[in-house]
C-alpha positions as CSV (number, residue, x, y, z in Angstrom):
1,X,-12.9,0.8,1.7
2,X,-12.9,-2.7,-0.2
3,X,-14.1,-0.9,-3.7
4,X,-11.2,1.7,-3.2
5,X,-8.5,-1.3,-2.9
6,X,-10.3,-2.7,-5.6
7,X,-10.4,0.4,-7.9
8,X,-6.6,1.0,-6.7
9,X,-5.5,-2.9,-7.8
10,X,-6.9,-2.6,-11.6
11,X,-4.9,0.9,-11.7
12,X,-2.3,-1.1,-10.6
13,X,-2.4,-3.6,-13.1
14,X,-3.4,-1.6,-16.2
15,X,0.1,0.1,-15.4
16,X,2.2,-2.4,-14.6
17,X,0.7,-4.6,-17.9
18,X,2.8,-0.9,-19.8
19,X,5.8,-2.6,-18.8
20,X,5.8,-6.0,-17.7
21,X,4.0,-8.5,-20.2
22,X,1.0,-10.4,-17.9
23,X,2.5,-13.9,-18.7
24,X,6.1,-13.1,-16.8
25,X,6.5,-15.0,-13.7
26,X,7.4,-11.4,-11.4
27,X,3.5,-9.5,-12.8
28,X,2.3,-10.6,-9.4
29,X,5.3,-8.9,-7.2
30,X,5.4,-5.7,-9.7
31,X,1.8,-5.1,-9.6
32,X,1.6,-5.9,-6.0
33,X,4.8,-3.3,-5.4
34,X,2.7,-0.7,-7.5
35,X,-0.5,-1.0,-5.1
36,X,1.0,-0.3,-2.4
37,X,2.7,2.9,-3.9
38,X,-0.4,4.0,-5.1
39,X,-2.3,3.4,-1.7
40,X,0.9,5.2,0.4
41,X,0.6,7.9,-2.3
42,X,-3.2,8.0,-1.9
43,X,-2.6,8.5,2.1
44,X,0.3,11.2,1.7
45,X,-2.2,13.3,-0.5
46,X,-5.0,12.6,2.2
47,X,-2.6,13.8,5.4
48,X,-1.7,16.8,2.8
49,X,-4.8,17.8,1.6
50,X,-6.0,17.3,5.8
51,X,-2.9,19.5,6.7
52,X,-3.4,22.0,4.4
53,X,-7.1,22.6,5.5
54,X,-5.9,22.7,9.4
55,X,-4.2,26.4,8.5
C-alpha cells in the first residue's frame, strides 16, 4: 500500500511541477490537493471496475 502512495505522490508532483513552479510557497498544498484526487480517482475506478464485474 505504502509504494502505491508513494508511486501516486511523484505522479502528483511531476503534474503539479506543469503548472506551479517547485519554488512557490502553495507547491506543497497543490500537490498535496492533486494526491488526493488521484487516490479518490484511483478508488472510484476500483468500486467501478468491482461493480462492473458483480453483473
Amino acid at each position: 500500500m505504502a509504494w502505491l502512495l508513494r508511486l501516486l505522490s511523484v505522479v502528483a508532483a511531476a503534474i503539479t511541477s506543469l503548472f506551479v513552479a517547485r519554488d512557490a510557497l502553495n507547491f506543497g498544498i497543490m500537490q498535496t490537493l492533486l494526491m488526493m484526487t488521484l487516490i479518490i480517482g484511483a478508488a472510484a475506478i476500483a468500486v467501478a471496475w468491482k461493480a462492473r464485474r458483480e453483473l
